[in-house]
Every structure is written in C-alpha cells, then in structure tokens.
ROSE-4610 file (N, C-alpha, C; in Angstrom, 1 decimal, always signed):
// ROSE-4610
residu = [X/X/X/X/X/X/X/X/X/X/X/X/X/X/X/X/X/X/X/X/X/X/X/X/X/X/X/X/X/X/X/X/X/X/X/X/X/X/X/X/X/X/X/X/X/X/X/X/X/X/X/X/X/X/X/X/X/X/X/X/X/X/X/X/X/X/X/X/X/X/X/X/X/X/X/X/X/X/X/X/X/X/X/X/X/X/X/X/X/X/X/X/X/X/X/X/X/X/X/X/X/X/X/X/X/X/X/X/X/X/X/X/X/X/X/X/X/X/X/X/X/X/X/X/X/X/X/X/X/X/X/X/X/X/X/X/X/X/X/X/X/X/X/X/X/X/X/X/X/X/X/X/X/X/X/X/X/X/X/X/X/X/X/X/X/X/X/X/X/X/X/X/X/X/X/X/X/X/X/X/X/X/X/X/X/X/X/X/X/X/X/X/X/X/X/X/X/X/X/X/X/X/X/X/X/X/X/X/X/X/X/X/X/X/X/X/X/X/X/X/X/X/X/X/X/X/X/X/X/X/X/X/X/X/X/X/X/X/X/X/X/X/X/X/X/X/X/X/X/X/X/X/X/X/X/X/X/X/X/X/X/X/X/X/X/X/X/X/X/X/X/X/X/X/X/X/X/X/X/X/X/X/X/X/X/X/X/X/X/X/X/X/X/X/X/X/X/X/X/X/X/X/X/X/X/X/X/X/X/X/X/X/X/X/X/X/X/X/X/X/X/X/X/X/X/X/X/X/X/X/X/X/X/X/X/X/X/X/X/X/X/X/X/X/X/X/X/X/X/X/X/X/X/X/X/X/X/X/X/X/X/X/X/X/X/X/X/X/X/X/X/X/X/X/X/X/X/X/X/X/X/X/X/X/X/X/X/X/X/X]
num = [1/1/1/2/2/2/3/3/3/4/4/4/5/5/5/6/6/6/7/7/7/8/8/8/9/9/9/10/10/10/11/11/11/12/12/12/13/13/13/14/14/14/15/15/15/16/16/16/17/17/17/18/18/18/19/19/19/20/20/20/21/21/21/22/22/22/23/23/23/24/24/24/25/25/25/26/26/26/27/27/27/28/28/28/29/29/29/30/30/30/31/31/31/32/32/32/33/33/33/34/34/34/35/35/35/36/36/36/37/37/37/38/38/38/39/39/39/40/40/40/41/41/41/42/42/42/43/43/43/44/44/44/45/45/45/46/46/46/47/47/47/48/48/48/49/49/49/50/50/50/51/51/51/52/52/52/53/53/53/54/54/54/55/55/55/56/56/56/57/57/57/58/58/58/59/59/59/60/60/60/61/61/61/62/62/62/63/63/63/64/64/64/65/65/65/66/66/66/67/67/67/68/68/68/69/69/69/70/70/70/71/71/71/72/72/72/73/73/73/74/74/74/75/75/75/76/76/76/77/77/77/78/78/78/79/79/79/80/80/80/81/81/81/82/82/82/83/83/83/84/84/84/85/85/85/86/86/86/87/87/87/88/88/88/89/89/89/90/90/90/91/91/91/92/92/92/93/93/93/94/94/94/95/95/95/96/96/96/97/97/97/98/98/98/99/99/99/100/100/100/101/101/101/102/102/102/103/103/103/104/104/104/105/105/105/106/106/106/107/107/107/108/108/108/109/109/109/110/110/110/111/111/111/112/112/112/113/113/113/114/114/114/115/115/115/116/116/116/117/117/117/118/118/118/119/119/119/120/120/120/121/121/121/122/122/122/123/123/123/124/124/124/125/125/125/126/126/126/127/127/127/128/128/128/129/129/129/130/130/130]
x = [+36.8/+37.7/+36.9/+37.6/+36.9/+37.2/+36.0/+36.4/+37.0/+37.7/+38.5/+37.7/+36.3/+35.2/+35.0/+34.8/+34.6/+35.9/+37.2/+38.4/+38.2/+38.3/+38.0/+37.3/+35.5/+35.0/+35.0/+36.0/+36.3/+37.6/+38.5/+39.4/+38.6/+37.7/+37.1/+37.0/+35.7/+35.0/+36.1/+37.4/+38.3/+39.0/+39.7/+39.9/+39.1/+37.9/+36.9/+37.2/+36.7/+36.5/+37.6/+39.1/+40.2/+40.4/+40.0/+40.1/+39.2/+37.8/+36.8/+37.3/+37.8/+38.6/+39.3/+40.1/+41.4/+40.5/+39.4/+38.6/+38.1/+37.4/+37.2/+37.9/+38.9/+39.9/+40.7/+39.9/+40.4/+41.3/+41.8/+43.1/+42.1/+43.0/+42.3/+43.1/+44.8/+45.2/+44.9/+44.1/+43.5/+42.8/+41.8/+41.5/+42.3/+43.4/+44.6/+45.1/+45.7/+46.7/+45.9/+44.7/+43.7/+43.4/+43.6/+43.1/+43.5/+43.5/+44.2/+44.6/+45.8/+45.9/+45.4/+44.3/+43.2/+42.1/+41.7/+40.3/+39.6/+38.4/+37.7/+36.1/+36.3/+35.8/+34.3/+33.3/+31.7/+31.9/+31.3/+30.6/+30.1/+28.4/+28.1/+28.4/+29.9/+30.0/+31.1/+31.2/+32.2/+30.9/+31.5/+30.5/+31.1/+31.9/+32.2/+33.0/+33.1/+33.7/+35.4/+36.3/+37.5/+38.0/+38.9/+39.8/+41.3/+41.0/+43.1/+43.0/+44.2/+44.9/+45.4/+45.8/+46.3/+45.4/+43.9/+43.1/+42.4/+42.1/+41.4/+42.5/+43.9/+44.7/+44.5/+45.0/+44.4/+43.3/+42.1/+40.6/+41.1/+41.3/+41.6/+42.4/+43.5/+44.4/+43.8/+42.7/+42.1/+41.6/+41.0/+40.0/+40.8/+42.1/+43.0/+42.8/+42.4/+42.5/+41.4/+40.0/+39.5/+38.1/+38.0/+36.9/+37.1/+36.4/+36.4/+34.9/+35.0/+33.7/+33.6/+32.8/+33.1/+32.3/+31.6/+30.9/+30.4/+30.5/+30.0/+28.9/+28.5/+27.9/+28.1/+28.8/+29.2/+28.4/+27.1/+25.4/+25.5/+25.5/+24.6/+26.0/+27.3/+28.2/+28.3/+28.4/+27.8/+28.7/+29.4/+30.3/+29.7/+29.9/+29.7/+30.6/+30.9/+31.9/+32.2/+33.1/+32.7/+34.3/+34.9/+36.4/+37.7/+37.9/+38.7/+38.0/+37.2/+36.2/+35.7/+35.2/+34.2/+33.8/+32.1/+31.6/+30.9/+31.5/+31.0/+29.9/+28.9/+27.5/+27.8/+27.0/+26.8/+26.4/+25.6/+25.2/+26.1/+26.1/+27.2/+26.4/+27.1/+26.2/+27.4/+27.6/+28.4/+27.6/+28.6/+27.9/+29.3/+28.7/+29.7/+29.5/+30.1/+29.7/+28.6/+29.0/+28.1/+27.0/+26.5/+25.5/+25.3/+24.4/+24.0/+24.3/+25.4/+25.2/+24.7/+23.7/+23.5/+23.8/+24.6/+25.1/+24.9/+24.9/+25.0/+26.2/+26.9/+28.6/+28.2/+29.0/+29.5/+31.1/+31.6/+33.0/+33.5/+33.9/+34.4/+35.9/+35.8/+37.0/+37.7/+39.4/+40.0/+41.4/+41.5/+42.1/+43.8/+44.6/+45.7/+47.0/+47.6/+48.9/+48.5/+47.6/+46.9/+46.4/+46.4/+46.1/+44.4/+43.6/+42.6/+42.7/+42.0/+41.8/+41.0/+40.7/+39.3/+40.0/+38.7/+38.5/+37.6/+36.8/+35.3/+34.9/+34.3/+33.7/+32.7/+31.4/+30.1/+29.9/+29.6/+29.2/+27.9/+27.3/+25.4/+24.8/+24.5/+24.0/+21.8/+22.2/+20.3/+19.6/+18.8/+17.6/+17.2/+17.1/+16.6/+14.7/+14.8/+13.1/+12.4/+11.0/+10.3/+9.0]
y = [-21.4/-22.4/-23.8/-25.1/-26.4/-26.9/-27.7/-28.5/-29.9/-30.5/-31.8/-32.6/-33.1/-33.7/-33.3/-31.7/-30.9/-31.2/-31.2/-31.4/-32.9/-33.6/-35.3/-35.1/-35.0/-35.0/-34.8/-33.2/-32.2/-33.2/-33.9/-34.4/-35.7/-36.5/-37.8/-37.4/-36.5/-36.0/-35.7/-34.9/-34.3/-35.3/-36.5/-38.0/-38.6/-38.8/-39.3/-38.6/-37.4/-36.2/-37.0/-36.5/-36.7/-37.9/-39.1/-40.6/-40.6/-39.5/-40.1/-39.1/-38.1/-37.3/-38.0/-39.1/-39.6/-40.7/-41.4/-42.5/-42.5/-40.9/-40.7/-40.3/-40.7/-40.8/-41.8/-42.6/-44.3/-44.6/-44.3/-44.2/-44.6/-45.6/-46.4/-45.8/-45.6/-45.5/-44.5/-43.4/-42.5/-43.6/-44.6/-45.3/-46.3/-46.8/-47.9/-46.8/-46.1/-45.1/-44.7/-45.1/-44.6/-45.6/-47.1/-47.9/-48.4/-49.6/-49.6/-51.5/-52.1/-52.8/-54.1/-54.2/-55.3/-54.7/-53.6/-53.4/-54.4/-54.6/-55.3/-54.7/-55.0/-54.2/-55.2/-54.7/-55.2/-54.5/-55.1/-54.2/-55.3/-54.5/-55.3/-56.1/-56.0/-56.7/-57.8/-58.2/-59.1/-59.9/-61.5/-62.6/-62.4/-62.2/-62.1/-61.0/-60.6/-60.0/-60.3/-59.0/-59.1/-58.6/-59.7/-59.3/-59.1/-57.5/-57.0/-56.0/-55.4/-54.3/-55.3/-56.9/-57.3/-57.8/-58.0/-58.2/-57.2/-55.9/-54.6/-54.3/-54.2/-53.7/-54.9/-56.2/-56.9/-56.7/-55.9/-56.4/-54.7/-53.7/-52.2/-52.1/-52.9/-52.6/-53.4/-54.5/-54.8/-53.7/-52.5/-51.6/-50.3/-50.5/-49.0/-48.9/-47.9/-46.7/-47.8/-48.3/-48.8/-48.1/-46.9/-46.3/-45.0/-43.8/-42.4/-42.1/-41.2/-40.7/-39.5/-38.6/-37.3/-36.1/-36.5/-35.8/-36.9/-36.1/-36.8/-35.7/-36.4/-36.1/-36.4/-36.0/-36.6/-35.6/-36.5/-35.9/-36.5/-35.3/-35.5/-36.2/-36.2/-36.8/-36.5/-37.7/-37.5/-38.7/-37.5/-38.8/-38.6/-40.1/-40.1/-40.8/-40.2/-40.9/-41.3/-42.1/-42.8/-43.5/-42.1/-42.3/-42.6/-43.2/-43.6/-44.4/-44.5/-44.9/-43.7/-43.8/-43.1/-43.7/-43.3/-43.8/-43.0/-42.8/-42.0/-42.5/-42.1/-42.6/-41.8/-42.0/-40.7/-41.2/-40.5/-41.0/-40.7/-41.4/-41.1/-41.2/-40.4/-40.5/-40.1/-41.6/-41.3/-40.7/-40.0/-39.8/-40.4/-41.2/-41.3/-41.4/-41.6/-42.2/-43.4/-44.3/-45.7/-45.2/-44.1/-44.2/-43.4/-43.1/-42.8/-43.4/-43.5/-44.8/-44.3/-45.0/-43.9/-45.3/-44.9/-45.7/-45.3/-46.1/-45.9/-45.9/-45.5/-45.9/-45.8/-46.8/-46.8/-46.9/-46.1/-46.2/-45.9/-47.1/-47.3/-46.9/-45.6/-45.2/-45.3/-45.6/-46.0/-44.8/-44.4/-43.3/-44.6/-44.2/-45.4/-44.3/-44.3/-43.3/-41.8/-41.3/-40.3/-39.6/-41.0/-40.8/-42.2/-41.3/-41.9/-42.3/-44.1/-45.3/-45.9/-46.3/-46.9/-48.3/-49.1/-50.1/-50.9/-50.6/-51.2/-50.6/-51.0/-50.6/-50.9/-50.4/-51.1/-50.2/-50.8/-50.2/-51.2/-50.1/-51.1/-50.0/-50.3/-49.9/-49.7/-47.9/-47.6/-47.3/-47.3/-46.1/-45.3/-43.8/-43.2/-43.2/-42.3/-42.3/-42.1/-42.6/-42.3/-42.0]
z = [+9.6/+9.6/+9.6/+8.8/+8.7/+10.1/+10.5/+11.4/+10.6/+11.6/+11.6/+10.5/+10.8/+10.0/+8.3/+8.2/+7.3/+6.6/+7.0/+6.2/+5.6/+6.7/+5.9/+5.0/+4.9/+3.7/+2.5/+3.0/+1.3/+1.0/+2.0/+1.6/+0.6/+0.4/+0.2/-1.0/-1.1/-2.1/-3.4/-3.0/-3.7/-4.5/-3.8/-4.4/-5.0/-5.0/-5.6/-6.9/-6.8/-8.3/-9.3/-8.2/-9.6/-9.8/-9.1/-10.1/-10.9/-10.6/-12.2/-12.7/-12.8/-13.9/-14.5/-14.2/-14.7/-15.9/-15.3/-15.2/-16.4/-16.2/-18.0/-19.3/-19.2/-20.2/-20.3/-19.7/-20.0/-18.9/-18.0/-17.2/-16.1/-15.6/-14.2/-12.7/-13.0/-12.0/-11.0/-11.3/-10.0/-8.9/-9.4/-8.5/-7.7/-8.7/-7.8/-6.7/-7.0/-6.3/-5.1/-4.7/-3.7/-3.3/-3.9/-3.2/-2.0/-1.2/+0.0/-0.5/+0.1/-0.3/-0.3/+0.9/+0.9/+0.2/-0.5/-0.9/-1.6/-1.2/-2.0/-2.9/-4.4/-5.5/-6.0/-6.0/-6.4/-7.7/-9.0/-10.2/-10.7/-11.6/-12.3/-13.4/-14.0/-15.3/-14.5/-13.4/-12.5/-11.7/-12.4/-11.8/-10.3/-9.8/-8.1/-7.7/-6.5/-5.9/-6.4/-6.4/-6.9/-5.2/-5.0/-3.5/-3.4/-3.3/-3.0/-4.3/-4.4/-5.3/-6.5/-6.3/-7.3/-8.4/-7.9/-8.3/-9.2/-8.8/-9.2/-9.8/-9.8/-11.3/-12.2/-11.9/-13.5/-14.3/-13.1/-14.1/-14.7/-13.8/-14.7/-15.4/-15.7/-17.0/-17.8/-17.9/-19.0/-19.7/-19.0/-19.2/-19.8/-19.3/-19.8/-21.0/-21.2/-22.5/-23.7/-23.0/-24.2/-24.4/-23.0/-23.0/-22.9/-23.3/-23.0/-22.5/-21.6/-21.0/-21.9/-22.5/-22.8/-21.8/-21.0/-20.1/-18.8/-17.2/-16.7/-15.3/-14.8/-13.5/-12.3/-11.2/-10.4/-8.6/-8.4/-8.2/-6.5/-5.7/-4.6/-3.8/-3.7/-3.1/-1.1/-0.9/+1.2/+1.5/+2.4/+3.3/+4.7/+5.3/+6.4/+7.1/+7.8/+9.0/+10.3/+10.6/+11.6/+12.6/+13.0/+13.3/+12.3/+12.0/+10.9/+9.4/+9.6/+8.6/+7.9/+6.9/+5.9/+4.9/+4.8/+3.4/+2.6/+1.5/+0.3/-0.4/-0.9/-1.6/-2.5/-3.9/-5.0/-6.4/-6.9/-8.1/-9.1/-10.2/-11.2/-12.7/-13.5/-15.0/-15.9/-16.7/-17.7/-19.4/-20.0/-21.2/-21.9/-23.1/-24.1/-25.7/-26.6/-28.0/-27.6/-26.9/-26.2/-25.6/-25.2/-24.7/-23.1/-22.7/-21.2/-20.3/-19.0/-18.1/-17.2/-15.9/-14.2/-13.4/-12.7/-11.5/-10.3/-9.1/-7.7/-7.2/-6.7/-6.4/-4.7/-4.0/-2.3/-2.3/-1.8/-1.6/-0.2/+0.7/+2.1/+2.1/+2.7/+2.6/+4.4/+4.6/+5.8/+5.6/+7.0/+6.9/+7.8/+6.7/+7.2/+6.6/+7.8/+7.8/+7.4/+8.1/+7.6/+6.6/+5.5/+4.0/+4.0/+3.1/+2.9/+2.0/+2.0/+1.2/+1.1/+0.2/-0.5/+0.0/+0.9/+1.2/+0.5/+0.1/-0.3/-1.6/-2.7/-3.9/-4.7/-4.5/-4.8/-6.0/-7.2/-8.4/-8.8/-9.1/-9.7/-10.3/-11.4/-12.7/-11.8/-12.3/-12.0/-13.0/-13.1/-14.1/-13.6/-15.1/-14.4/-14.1/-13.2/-12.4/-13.8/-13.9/-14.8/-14.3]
C-alpha cells in the first residue's frame, strides 16, 4: 500500500504526463485546468514573468493548435514535498518537424481543496551534454 507521500507524487507526476499529452497536440488546456489561479509562469520566449491564469491563457491560446509534438521524453520526473507544497523537476525533449527541443521544467505545485495546482512555472531551454 502507498503511503500518503507516495500517493501525492504518483498523483503530480500523473498531471504533469496528461497536460504534455494534451500539450503535444497543440492543446494548452491540460495545463490551465491545473493551474491555480494566482500561478505565475517563467519561459524563454516571454520578456517577463506572466502573472495569474488570465495571463497564461492569453499567452496559451496564442499557441493553440499552431504546434504538434510528434514524440516526446518526459526524463527523470522527482517531486519533492513539503506539506502542502510540491516541486516537480524534469527534463523534457520535444521531437517535431521543427526540430529537437531539451528543456528543464520546475513546476510548484499547492495542494488547495484537496486538488493539486500548479503555482509556479519555470521553462529554460538546455543542451544536450557533449
């Protein structure tokens, strides 16, 4: 049997999976629908920090349905937690017509009405090791 901790994680990890499931098929809303309504979202192609849900759906419905992933990687996923808090780390590797992407992802997740939410969103573009 999971302990209490063991459930949260597989619970984290499990959300994570089906928004980049959704994610690569151009569909943003697996990530809104998990967001929390203050989250605030980091990526490289955003001169600043985007703050709130109303913010991260304008910049994601720019993005709806203008990209497909056809394969991805989703490498080494670890949550750690910390009472009502959790933070997910993990490497990510898009494949597409465009090309190879490897990213870093941090996702601060808050457990609010006994449903976990993505507070925080750090996306930054890596290379791989050579």
């Amino acid at each position: 049997m999971k302990t209490k901790e063991e459930t949260a994680k597989t619970i984290i990890i499990s959300l994570e999976r089906a928004a980049l499931n959704r994610w690569s098929k151009g569909d943003p809303s697996g990530f809104l629908e998990i967001s929390a309504p203050d989250v605030v979202y980091f990526d490289p192609f955003q001169e600043r920090r985007l703050d709130g849900l109303g913010a991260l759906t304008g910049y994601y419905e720019s993005l709806r349905g203008k990209f497909q992933i056809d394969r991805d990687e989703f490498i080494n996923p670890k949550v750690q937690l910390c009472g009502d808090a959790a933070v997910l780390t993990y490497n990510y590797v898009s494949y597409s017509k465009d090309g190879t992407m490897r990213w870093n992802c941090t996702e601060v997740y808050q457990r609010i009405n006994d449903d976990w939410r993505i507070i925080q969103t750090n996306w930054s573009i890596t290379q791989p090791s050579k």
